[in-house]
C-alpha positions in Angstrom: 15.3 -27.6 -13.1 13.8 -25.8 -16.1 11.9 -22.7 -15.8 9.5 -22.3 -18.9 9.0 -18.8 -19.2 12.3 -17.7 -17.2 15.5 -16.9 -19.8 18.1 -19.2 -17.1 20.4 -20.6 -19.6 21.8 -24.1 -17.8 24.9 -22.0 -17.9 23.5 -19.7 -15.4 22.6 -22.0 -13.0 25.7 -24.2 -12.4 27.4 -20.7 -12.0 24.4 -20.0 -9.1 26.0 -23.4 -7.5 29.1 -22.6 -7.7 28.6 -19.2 -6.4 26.6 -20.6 -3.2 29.2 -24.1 -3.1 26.9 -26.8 -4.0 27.3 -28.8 -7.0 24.0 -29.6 -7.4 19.9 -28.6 -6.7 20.1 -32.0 -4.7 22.3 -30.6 -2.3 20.0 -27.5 -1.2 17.8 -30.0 -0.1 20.4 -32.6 1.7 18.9 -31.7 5.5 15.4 -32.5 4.5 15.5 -36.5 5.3 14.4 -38.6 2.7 11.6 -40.4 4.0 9.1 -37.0 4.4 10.3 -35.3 0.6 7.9 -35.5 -2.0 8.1 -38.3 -4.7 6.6 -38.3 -7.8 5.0 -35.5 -10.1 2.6 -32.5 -8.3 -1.2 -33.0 -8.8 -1.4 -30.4 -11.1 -2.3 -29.9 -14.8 0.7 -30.4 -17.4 2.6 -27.4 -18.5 1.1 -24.7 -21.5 3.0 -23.0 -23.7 2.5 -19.1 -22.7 -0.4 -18.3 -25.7 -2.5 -21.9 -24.6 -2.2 -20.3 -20.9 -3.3 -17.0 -21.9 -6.1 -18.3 -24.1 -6.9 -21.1 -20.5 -6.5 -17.9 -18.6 -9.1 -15.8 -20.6 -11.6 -18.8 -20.7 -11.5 -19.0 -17.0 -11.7 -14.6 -16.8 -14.9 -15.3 -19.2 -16.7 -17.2 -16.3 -17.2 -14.2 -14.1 -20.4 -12.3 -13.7 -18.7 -8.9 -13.9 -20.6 -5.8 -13.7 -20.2 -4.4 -17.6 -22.3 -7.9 -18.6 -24.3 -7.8 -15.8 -27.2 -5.3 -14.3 -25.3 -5.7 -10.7 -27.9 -4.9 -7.9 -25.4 -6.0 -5.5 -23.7 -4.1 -2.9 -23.3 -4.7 0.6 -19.7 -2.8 0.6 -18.8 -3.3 -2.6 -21.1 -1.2 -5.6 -21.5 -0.7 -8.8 -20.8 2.9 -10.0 -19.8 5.1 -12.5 -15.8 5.2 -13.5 -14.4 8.0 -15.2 -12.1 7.1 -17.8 -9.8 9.6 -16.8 -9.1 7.7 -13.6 -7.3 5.1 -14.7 -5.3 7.3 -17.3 -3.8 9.3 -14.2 -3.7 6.5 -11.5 -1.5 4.4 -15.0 1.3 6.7 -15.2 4.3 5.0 -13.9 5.4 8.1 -11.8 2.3 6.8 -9.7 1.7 3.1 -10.1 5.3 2.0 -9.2 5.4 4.6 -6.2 5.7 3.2 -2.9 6.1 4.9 0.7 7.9 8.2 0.8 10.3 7.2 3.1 12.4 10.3 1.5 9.4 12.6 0.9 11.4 15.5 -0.1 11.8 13.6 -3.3 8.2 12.2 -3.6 6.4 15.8 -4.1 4.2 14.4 -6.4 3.3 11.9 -4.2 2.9 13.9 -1.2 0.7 16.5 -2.9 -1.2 13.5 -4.1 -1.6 12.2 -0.6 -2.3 15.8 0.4 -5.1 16.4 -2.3 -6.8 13.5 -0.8 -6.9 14.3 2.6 -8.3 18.0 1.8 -11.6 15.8 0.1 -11.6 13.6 2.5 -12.5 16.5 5.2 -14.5 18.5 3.3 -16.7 15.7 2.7 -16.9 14.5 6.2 -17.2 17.9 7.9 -13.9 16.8 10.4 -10.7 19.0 11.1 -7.9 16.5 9.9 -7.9 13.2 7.8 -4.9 10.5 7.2 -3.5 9.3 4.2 -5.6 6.5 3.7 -6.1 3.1 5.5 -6.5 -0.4 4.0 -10.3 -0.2 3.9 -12.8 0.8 5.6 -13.5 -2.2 7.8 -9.7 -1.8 9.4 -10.3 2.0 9.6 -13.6 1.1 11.9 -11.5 -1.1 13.9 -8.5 1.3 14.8 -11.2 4.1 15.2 -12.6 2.1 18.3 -8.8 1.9 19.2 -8.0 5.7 19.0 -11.5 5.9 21.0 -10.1 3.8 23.8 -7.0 5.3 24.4 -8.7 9.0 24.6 -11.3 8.1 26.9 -8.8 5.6 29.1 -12.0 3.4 28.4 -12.4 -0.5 27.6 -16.1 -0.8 26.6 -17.1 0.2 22.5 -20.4 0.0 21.7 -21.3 -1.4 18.3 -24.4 -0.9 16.7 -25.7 -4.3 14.7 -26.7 -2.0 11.8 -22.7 -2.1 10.7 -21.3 -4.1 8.1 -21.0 -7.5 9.4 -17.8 -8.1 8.1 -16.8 -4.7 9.9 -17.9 -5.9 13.4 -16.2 -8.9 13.3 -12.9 -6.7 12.2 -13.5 -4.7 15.6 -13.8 -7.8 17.5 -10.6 -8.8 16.3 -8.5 -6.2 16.9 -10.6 -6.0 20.1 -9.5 -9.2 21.5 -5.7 -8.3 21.3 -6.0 -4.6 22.7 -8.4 -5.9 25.9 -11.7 -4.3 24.8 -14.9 -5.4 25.6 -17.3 -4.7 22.1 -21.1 -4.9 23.1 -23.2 -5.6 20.4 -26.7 -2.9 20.5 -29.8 -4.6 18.5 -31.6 -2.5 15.9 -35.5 -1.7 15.5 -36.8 -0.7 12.1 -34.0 -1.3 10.2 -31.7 1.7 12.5 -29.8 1.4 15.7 -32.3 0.8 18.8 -32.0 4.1 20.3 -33.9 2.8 23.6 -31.3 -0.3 23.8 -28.4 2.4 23.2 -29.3 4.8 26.1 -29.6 1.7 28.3 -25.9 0.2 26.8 -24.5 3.6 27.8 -22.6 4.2 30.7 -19.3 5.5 32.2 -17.3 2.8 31.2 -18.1 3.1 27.1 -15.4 4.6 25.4 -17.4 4.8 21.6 -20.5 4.0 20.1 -19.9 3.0 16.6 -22.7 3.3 14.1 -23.0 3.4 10.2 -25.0 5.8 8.5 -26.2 5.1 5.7 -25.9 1.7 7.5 -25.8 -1.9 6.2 -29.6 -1.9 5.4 -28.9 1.5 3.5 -31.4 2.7 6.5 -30.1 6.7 7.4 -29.1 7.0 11.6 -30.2 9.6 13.6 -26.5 10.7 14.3 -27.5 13.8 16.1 -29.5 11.7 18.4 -27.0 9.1 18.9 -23.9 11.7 19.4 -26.1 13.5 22.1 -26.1 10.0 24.2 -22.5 9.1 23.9 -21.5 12.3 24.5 -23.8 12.4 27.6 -21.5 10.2 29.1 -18.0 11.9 27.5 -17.8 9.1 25.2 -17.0 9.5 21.5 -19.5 9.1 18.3 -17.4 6.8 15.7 -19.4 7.0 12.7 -18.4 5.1 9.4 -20.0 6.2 6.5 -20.4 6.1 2.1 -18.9 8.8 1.0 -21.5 9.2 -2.2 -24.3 9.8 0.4 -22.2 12.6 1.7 -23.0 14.9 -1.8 -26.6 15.0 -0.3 -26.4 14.3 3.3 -25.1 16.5 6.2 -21.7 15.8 6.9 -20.9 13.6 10.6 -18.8 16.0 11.4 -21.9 18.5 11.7 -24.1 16.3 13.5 -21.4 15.5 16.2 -19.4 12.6 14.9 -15.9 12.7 16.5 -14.5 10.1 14.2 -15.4 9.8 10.9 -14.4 6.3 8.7 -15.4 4.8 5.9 -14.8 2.9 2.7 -13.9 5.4 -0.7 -14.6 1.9 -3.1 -17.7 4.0 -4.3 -14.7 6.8 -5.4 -14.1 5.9 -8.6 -12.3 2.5 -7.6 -13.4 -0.3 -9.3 -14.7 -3.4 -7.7 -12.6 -5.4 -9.1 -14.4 -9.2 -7.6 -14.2 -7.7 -4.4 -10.7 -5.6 -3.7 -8.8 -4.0 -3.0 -10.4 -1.0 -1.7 -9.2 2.1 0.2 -10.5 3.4 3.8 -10.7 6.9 4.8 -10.2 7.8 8.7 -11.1 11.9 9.9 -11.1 13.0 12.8 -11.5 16.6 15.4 -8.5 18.8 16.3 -8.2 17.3 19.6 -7.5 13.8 18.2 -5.3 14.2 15.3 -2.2 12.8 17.4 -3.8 9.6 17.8 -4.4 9.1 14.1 -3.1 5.9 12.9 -1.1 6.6 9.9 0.3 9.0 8.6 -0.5 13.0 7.5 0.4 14.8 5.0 1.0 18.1 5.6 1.7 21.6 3.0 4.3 24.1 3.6 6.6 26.2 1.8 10.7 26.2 1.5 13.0 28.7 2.0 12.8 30.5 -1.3 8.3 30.5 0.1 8.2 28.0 -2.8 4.9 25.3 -1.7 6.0 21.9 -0.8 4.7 19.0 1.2 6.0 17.0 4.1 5.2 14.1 6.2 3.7 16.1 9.6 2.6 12.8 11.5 3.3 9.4 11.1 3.0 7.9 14.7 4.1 4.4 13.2 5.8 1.4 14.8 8.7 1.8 12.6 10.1 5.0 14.8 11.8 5.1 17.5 9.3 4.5 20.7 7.6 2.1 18.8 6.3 1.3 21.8 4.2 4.0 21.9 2.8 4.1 18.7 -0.6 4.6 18.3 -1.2 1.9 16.2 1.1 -1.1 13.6 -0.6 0.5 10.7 2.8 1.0 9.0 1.4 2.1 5.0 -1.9 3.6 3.1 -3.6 2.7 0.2 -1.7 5.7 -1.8 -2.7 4.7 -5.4 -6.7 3.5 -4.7 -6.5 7.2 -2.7 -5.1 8.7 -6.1 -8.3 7.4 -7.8 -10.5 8.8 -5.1 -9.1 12.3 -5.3 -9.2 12.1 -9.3 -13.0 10.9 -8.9 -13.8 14.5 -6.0 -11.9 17.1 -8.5 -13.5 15.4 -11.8 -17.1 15.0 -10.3 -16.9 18.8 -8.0 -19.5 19.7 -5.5 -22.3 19.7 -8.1 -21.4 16.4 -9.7 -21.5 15.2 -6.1 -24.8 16.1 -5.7 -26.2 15.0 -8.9 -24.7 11.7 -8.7 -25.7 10.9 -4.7 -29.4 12.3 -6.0 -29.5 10.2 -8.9 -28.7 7.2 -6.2 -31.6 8.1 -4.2 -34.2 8.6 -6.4 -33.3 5.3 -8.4 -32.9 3.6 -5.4 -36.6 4.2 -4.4 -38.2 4.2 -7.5 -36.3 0.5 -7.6 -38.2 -0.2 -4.0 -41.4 1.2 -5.4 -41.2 -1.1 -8.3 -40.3 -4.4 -6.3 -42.6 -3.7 -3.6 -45.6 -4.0 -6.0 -44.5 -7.8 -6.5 -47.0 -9.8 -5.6 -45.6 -11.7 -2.2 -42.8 -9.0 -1.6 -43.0 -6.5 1.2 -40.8 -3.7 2.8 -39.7 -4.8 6.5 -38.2 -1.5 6.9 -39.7 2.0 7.0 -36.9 4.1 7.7 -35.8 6.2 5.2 -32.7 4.9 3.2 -30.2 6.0 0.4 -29.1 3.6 -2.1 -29.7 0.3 -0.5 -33.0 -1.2 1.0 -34.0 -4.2 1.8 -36.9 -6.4 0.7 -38.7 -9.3 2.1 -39.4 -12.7 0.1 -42.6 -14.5 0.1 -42.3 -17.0 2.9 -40.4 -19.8 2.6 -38.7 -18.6 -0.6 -35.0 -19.0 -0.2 -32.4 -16.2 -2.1 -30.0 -18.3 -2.9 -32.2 -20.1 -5.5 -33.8 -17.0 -6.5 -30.2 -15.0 -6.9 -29.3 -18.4 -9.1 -32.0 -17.7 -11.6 -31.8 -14.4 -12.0 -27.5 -14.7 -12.7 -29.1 -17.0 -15.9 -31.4 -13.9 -16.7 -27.8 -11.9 -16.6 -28.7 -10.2 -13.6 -26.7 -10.0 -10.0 -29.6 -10.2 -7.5 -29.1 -8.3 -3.8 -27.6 -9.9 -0.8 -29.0 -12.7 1.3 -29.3 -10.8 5.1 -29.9 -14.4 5.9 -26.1 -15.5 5.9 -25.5 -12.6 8.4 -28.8 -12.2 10.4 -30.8 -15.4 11.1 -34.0 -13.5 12.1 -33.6 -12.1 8.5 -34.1 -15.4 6.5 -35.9 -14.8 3.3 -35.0 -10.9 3.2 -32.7 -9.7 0.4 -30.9 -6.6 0.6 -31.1 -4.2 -2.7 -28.4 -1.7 -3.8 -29.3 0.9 -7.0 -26.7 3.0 -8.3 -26.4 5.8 -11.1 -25.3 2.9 -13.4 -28.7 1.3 -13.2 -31.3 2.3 -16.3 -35.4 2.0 -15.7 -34.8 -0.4 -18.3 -32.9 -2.3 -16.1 -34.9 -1.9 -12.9 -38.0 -3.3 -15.1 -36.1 -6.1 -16.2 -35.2 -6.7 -12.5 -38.7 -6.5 -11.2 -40.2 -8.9 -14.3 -37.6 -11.6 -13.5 -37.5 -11.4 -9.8 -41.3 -12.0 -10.1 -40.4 -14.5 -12.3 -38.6 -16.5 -9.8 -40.2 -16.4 -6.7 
């Protein structure tokens, strides 16, 4: 067996064989009978030397729409926004891209503090008492909040708003299934949760309601509103949220939110064709023990010298596994790095200005399409960065998103995959990175094509 690009000298393999007492590669296979091996070659191109597979390699790169190429007014979880260079300087030094869990976190300080920085962000932003380390992203984040929900309230029923990410509610329906929960879906009315169908879905047996503010039409909840009718019933408010919104919006936390989630993608992590992100869980005082995760927490040594320390990790790795609050058994430590690099680089003004810049782009964007000929606004609620637009009848946005990739634009996202009675409606996201230039250029061609 020769291995192109691996320095085994045929040398070093008979001494492999003689190591493991087989004197040959046919005899690691000898229990697989004959008549079910493989004969013949693999269906699969011939061999390239390595610089022909790094020139295939780039050619196949090249065919990507990325988002430096193209004016990107797609979002739908994933966006388009502003990267400060000095993010991927920091998050690039090997002191942090080779770390893993601090299993021995009196050596991983810098780690720790890291972890630590994050977490202090994470609740300032959200208004809530105590945040984790980081989840995978913010659709598993959603899920194990309904989880934490269930085991406070020693209640089966979550109550999930069909404003949230699609993807999201069929996350929560996963983990759902194994942990015995019942997930009831609540309809929406003018592009926000249906706040008659809620107080109706309510009752003693709901543990959460879990909503999404700005939502997936970008449309803003009434979260004070919302909390007043889950909490009615002691039930907890599970919001999930974009953390950009929160430089202009009032935090959950103030309006009543007893779990706060969400996706940090839009902190200065790139999208990188659609992961990997990092999700953000934060939560009150009285719920920090059911956390999944992990906290970090600050303290100071004997010599009153500052130092950090793992405070909570109820993981399934330690003893009474059993009782662990949930398998989540890492964070997304390096994606959280770039997140904290993004808060202290952008501060509380630069939060602001960049969240305002989303807005008013964002509408001036909805003003512009929404003088299209054939094109109409379904919704009326007021939104943040995304909104969504409806197509002249009969006009479908797959063929319209396929013209306007050859004008070198990413149209929005077709509602239609994930709500049937939204056929023909395309949802619209506008970030900082978008010019009037470009928004102009958007409106010409998307007139052009319908």
């Amino acid at each position: 067996m020769k291995h192109r690009y691996l320095p085994m000298t045929e040398q070093d393999q008979q001494e492999m064989l003689d190591t493991i007492g087989v004197s040959s590669l046919e005899d690691l296979f000898k229990d697989i009978p004959e008549e079910i091996r493989f004969k013949g070659d693999l269906p699969v191109s011939p061999g390239l030397n390595e610089y022909a597979l790094t020139t295939h390699l780039s050619e196949l790169a090249a065919k990507n729409a990325n988002t430096d190429q193209y004016a990107s007014f797609l979002g739908a979880g994933i966006y388009d926004h502003h990267i400060p260079s000095v993010i991927n300087h920091v998050v690039s030094r090997s002191e942090f891209y080779t770390a893993y869990t601090p299993y021995q976190p009196e050596i991983s300080q810098g780690e720790l503090q890291a972890i630590f920085e994050f977490q202090s962000y994470i609740c300032e932003l959200t208004g809530m008492a105590v945040a984790n380390a980081s989840m995978y992203d913010g659709a598993t984040a959603l899920a194990e909040a309904g989880s934490l929900a269930s085991a406070a309230t020693k209640r089966k029923q979550l109550l999930v708003s069909s404003t949230v990410h699609p993807e999201a509610r069929q996350v929560v329906r996963t983990y759902a299934k194994g942990l015995g929960l019942d997930v009831v879906e609540v309809p929406s009315a003018n592009g926000v949760t249906n706040l008659a169908e809620l107080a109706e879905a309510v009752s003693d047996q709901t543990a959460a309601v879990l909503v999404q503010s700005p939502n997936f039409f970008g449309a803003i909840e009434d979260l004070a509103a919302i909390g007043d009718l889950i909490h009615a019933s002691k039930g907890l408010m599970v919001v999930s949220t974009n953390p950009i919104s929160l430089g202009i919006l009032e935090a959950p936390g103030k309006l009543g939110a007893d779990i706060v989630v969400g996706d940090a993608q839009p902190l200065g992590i790139s999208s990188s064709l659609g992961g990997p992100t990092c999700g953000f869980f934060a939560v009150s005082q009285d719920h920090m023990r059911r956390m999944p995760g992990r906290i970090v927490g600050q303290t100071v040594d004997r010599n009153g010298k500052r130092g950090f320390v793992l405070t909570l990790q109820a993981r399934e790795q330690h003893i009474r596994r059993e009782k662990a609050t949930s398998n989540i058994c890492s964070n997304q430590a390096l994606l959280a790095l770039c997140a904290s690099v993004y808060l202290s680089v952008m501060g509380k003004q630069g939060m602001v200005e960049v969240g305002q810049l989303n807005l008013q782009k964002s509408h001036y964007a909805a003003r512009r399409l929404g003088s299209i000929s054939g094109v109409s606004m379904p919704f009326t609620s007021p939104y943040f960065n995304e909104f969504v637009i409806k197509l002249p009848e009969g006009t479908r946005v797959a063929e319209v998103n396929a013209k306007l990739l050859q004008k070198g634009i990413l149209g929005g996202y077709d509602l239609g995959r994930a709500y049937s009675e939204l056929e023909g409606h395309m949802l619209i996201a506008v970030t900082e990175r978008r010019t009037k230039e470009q928004i102009d250029q958007f409106a010409q061609a998307l007139e052009g094509c319908i």
